[in-house]
C-alpha positions in Angstrom: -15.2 -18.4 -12.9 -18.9 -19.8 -12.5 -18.2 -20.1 -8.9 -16.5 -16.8 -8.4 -19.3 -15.4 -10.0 -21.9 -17.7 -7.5 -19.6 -16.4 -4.7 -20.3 -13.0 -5.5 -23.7 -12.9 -6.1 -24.2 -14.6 -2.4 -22.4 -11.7 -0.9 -24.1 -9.3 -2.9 -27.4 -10.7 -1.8 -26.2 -11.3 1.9 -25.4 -7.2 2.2 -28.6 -6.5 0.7 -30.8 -8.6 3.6 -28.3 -7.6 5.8 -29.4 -3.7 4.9 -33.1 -4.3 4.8 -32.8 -6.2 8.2 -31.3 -3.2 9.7 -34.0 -0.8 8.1 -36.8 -3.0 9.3 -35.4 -2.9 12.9 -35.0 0.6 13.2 -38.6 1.0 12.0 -39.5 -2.0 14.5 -37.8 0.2 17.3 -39.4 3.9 16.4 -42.7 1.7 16.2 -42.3 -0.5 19.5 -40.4 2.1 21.6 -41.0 4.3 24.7 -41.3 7.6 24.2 -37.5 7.8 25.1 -36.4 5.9 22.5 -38.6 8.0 20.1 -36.9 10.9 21.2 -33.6 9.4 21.2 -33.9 9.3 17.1 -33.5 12.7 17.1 -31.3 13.3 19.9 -28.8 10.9 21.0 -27.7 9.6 23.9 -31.3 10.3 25.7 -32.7 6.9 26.5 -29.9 6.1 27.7 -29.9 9.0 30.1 -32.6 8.9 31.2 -32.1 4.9 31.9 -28.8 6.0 34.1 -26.5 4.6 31.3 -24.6 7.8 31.7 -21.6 6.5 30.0 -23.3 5.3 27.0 -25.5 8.8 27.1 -22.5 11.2 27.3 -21.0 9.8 24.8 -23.8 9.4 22.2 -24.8 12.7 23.2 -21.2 14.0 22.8 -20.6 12.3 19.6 -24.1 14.4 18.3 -22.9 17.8 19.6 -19.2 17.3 18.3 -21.0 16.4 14.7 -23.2 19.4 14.6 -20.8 21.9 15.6 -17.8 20.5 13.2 -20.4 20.5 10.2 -21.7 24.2 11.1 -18.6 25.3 11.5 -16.3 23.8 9.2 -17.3 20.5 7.2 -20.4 21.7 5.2 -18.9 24.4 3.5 -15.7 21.9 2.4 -18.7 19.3 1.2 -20.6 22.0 -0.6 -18.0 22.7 -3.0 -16.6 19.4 -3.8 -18.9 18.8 -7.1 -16.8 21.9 -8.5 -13.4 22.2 -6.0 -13.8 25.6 -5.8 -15.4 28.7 -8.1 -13.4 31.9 -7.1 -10.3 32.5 -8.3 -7.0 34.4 -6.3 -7.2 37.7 -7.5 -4.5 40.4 -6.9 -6.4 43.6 -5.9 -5.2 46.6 -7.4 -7.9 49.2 -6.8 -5.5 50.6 -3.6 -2.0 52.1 -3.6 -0.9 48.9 -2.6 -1.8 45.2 -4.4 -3.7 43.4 -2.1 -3.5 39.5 -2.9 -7.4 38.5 -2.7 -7.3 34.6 -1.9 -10.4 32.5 -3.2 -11.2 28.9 -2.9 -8.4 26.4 -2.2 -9.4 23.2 -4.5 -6.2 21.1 -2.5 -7.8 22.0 1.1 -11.5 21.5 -0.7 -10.8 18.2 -1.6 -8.9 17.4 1.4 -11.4 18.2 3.4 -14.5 17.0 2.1 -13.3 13.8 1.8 -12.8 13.7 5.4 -16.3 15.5 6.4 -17.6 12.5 3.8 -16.1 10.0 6.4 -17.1 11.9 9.6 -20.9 12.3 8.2 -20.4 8.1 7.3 -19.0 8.0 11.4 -21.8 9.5 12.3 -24.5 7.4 10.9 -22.9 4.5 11.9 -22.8 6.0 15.9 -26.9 7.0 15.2 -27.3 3.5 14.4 -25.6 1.9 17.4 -27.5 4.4 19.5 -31.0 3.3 17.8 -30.0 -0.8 18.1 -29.1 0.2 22.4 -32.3 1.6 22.1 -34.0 -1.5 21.1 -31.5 -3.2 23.1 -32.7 -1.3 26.4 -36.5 -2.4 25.0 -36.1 -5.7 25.0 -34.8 -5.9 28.8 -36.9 -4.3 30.0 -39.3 -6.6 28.4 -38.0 -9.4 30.3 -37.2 -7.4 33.4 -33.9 -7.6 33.1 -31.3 -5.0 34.7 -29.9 -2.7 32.3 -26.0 -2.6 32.0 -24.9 0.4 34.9 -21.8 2.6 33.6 -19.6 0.7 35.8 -20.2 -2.5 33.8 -19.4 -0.7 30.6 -15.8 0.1 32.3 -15.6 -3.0 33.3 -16.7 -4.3 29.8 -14.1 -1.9 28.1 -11.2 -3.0 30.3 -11.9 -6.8 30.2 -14.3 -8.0 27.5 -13.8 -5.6 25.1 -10.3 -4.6 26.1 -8.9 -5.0 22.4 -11.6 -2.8 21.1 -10.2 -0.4 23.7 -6.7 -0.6 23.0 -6.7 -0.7 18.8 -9.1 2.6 18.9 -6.1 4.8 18.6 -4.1 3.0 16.3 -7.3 2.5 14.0 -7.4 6.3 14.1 -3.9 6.3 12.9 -4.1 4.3 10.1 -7.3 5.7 9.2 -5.6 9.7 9.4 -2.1 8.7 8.1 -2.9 6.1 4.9 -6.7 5.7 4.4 -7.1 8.8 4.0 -4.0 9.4 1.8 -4.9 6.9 -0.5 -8.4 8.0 -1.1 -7.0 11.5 -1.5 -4.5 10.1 -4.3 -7.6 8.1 -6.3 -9.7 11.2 -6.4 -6.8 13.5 -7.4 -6.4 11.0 -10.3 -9.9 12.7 -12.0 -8.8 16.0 -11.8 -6.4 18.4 -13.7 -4.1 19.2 -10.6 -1.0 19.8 -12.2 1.8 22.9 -12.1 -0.7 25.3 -14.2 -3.6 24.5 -11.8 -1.7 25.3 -8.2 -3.7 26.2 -5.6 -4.4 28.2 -3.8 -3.6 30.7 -6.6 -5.1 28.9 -9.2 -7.9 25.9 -8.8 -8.2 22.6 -10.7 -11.3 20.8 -11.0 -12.6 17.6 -12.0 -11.9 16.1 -15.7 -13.2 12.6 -14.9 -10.9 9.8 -16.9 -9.2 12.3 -19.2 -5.9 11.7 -17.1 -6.3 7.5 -17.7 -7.1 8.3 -21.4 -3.2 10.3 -21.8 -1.9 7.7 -20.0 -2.7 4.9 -22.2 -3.0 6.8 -25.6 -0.1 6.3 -27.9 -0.9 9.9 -29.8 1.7 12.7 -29.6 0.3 13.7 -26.2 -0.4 10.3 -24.6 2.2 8.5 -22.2 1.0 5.2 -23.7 4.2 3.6 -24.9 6.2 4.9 -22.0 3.7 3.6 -19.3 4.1 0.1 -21.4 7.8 0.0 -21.2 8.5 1.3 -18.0 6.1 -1.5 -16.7 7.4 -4.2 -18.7 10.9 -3.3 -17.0 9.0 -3.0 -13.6 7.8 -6.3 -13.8 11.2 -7.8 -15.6 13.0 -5.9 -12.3 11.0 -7.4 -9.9 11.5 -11.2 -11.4 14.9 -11.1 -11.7 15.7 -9.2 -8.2 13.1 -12.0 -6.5 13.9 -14.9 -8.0 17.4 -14.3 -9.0 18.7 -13.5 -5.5 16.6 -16.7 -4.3 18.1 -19.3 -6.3 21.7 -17.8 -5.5 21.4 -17.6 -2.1 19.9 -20.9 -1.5 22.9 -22.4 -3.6 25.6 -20.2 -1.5 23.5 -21.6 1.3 23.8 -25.6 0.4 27.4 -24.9 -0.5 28.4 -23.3 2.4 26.4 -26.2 4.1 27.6 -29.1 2.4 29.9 -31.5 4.6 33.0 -31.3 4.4 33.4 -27.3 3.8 35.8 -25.9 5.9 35.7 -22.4 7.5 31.8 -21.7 7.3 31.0 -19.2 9.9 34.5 -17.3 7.7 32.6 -17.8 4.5 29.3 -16.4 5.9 30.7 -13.3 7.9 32.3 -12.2 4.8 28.9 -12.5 3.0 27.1 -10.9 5.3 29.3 -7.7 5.4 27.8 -6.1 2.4 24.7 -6.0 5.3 26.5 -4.7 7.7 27.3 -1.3 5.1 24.2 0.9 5.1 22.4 0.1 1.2 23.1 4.2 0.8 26.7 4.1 0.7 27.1 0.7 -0.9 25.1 2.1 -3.8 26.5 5.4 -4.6 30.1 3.5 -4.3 28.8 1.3 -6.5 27.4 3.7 -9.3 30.6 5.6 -9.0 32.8 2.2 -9.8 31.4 1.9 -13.0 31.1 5.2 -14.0 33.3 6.5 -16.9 35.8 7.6 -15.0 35.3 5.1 -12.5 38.0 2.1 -10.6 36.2 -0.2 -13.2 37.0 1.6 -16.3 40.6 3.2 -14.7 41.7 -0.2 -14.1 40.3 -2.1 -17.3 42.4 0.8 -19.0 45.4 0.8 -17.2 45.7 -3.1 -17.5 45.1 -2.8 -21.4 42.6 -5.2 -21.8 40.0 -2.2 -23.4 41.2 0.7 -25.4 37.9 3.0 -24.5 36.1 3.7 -21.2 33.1 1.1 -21.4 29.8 2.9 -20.9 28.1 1.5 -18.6 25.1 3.9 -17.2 24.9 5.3 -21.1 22.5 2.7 -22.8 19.3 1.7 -21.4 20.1 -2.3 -21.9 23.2 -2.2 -19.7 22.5 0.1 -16.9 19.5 -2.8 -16.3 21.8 -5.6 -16.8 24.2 -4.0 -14.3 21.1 -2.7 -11.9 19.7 -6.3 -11.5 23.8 -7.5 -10.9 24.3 -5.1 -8.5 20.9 -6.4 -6.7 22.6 -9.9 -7.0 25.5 -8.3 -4.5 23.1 -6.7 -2.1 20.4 -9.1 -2.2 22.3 -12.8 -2.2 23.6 -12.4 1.7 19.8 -11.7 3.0 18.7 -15.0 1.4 21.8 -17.0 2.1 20.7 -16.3 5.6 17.1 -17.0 5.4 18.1 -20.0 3.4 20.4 -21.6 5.9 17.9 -22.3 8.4 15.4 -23.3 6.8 17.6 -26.1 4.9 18.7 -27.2 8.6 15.5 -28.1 9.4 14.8 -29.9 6.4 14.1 -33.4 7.5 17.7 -35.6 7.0 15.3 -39.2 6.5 13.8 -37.5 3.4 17.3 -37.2 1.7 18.3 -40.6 3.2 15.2 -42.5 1.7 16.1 -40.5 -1.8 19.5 -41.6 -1.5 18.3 -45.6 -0.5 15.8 -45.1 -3.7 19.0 -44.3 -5.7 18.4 -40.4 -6.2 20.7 -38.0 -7.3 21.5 -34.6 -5.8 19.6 -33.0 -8.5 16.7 -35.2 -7.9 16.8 -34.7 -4.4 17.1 -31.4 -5.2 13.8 -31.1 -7.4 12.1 -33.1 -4.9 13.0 -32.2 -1.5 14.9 -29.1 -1.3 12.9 -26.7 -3.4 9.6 -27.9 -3.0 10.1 -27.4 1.0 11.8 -23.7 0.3 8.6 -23.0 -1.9 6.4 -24.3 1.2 7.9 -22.4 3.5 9.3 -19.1 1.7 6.5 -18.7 -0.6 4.6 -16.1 1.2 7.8 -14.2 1.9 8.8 -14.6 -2.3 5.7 -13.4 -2.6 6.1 -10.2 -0.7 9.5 -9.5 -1.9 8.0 -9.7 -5.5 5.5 -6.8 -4.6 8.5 -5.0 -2.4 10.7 -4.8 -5.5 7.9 -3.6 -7.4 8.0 -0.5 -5.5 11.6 -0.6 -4.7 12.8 2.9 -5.2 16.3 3.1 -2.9 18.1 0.3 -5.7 17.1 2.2 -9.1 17.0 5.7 -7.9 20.0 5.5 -5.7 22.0 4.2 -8.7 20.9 5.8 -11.8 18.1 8.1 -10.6 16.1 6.4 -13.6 18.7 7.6 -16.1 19.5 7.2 -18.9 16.9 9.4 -20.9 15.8 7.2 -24.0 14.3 9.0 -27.0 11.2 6.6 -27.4 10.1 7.6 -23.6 8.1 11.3 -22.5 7.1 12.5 -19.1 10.3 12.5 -18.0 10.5 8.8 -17.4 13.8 7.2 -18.2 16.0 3.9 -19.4 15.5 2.5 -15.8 13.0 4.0 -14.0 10.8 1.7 -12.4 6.5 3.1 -11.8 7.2 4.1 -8.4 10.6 6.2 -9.3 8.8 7.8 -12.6 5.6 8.9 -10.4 8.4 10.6 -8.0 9.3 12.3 -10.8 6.5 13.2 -11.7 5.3 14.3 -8.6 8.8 16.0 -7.3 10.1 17.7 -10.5 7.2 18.0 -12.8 4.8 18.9 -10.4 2.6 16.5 -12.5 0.6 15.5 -9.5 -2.6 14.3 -11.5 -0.5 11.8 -14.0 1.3 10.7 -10.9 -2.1 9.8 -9.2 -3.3 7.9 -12.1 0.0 6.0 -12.3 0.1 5.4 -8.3 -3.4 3.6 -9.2 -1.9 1.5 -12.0 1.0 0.6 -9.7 -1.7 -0.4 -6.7 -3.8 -2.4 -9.5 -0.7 -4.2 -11.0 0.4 -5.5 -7.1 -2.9 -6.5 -6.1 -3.8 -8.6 -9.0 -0.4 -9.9 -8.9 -0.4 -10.6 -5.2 -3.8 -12.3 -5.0 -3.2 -14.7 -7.8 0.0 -15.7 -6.8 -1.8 -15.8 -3.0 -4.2 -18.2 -3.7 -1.7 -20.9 -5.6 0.8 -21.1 -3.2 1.6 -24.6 -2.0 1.7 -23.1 2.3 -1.9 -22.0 1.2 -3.3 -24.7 -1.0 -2.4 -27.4 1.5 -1.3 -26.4 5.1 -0.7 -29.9 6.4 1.9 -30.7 3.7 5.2 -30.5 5.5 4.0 -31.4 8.7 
């Protein structure tokens, strides 16, 4: 913890110098520079116009024109208003003959937008910069009478050098437009009261700060407390069992089917691997239906005598998760039995033949051998699986849809519903989009801190060289 807290620190105090160091040089530059440079403070692009950079120029000088124009125009009346999302209320006009709908502010498109004009004013500070350090740049080789960089070496340097600057510039977009951006929209929507009485844009919500964290984890009559508790208790009892469960089953089906002597194994895998070959969709609505009331599971257990009432199996909270986390068993086994085959067919054979010399059992070599080389090598994927069933939505909503309702659970959660598949809820039926935020957070939180302590223990991380 002492180090961690050492670590820290040092970064801390690494930004800060790294900061001033960057103030300092653009004073050092305004100071030192030409009157170009001067001038290019204020509008960029110039120095390096007038230095026939015109590449560099245009697009500085671009990049200052497209800025002033999209704040004018659009961004600084979206920023304005984010400290209240909005003051003027729809209205329905009814002065006329006719009622005229009068729209006022749209808190959704507010916040929407001002988050983004927050990132295009942080854009464009970071481009001002760049254009004050080529100033300096320019300074210094001139300095030492140097040639300055001509526009077709800064095509050349964009096409060769610099080519995978060029190439990710879209895809960064992309992934700034279609989840940065998303995910900051989510956290910010998680201190506000959007909900289905504050719709916009004929009514507006506004900011409530952690009010929406304090329901979640109050245990009054209106707090979510104990359902937020138990639905991530089963979350977290979900993704053990459909991780590790379908591991240690598949990699025995995979040393079974591997053993010498067994006959028939590409048979005995091509029937496993059909339940891949059915789309997940199908196999889990047939599967739901099977063991419904009325279902073959219940006709046939009926019909052969051997119960005297239909078995209710989606009715009870305990035994639609017991049958969820079976069912998982079924899909899941085949994907591992795979995964596990080749890795246990590159397992070294001298290891098991110096256990074996040593006087080993297959249990020992087992425990020594086998698993610890699975762990090695499929621990980053166990890892990932963990956090995938975490948020895996297709199994529990596809089978139970989060049923069945218990009386101990509110907000429309139910006996199986998982974070991910009670936010949907939320979100989709209640229209509950600011509890849905908060819990989108919690489920975020609850992955990461999972995901970076189990990260940093792993035996592929801790020690690289230890199979090789």
């Amino acid at each position: 913890m002492s180090q961690q807290k050492q670590s820290l620190s040092v970064r801390m105090s690494k930004g800060f110098t790294r900061i001033g160091r960057n103030i300092a040089e653009i004073g050092t530059t305004f100071k030192e520079g030409d009157w170009t440079a001067k001038l290019s403070f204020v509008i960029m692009g110039f120095g390096q116009l007038v230095h026939k950079q015109f590449l560099r120029g245009i697009i500085f000088l671009g990049t200052e024109l497209l800025f002033i124009y999209y704040m004018v125009t659009f961004g600084a009346e979206y920023v304005s208003k984010l400290p209240t999302l909005g003051t003027v209320e729809t209205y329905v006009d009814k002065s006329g003959k006719i009622p005229l709908t009068v729209y006022g502010d749209n808190s959704f498109l507010i916040l929407l937008y001002g988050i983004l004009t927050i990132f295009v004013i942080v854009a464009f500070i970071f481009m001002w910069r760049m254009n004050v350090g080529q100033q300096r740049q320019i300074q210094k080789l001139k300095e030492c009478g140097k040639n300055l960089p001509t526009t077709r070496d800064d095509l050349k340097s964009l096409l060769n050098e610099h080519f995978a600057a060029t190439l990710l510039a879209v895809p960064n977009v992309g992934v700034f437009v279609f989840i940065i951006l998303p995910i900051i929209f989510m956290v910010c929507i998680a201190f506000t009261n959007y909900d289905a009485n504050h719709q916009p844009p004929t009514n507006l919500f506004w900011w409530v700060g952690l009010e929406n964290f304090k329901n979640l984890f109050s245990t009054g009559s209106s707090g979510y407390g104990g359902t937020f508790l138990q639905v991530l208790a089963w979350t977290l009892v979900w993704a053990f069992f459909a991780t590790f469960l379908n591991f240690f089953l598949g990699l025995g089906v995979a040393i079974m089917i591997n053993k010498k002597g067994i006959k028939f194994k590409k048979l005995w895998r091509t029937i496993l691997v059909m339940t891949i070959a059915v789309p997940q969709f199908v196999s889990l609505l047939y599967m739901y239906k099977m063991f419904a009331n009325d279902g073959l599971v219940n006709t046939y257990l009926l019909k052969w005598g051997l119960i005297q009432t239909y078995i209710p199996f989606w009715t009870y909270a305990t035994s639609s998760r017991i049958l969820i986390i079976l069912i998982n068993v079924w899909i899941g086994v085949p994907y591992m039995m795979l995964m596990t085959t080749g890795i246990l067919m590159n397992i070294p054979e001298d290891l098991y033949e110096s256990a074996r010399i040593d006087g080993a059992n297959a249990w020992q070599m087992f425990r020594k051998i086998t698993l610890p080389y699975m762990f090695f090598v499929l621990g980053p994927y166990l890892l990932t699986s963990f956090t995938g069933n975490l948020n895996n939505f297709n199994v529990i909503y596809l089978l139970t849809q989060g049923q069945p309702t218990t009386m101990s659970m509110s907000g429309g959660a139910g006996g199986t519903d998982l974070l991910i598949t009670w936010l949907y809820k939320l979100t989709v039926n209640d229209t509950n989009y600011r509890l849905a935020a908060v819990i989108g957070i919690m489920v975020f939180a609850v992955t990461a801190i999972i995901s970076l302590v189990v990260y940093r223990i792993l035996p592929s991380v801790r020690d690289e060289e230890g199979f090789q």
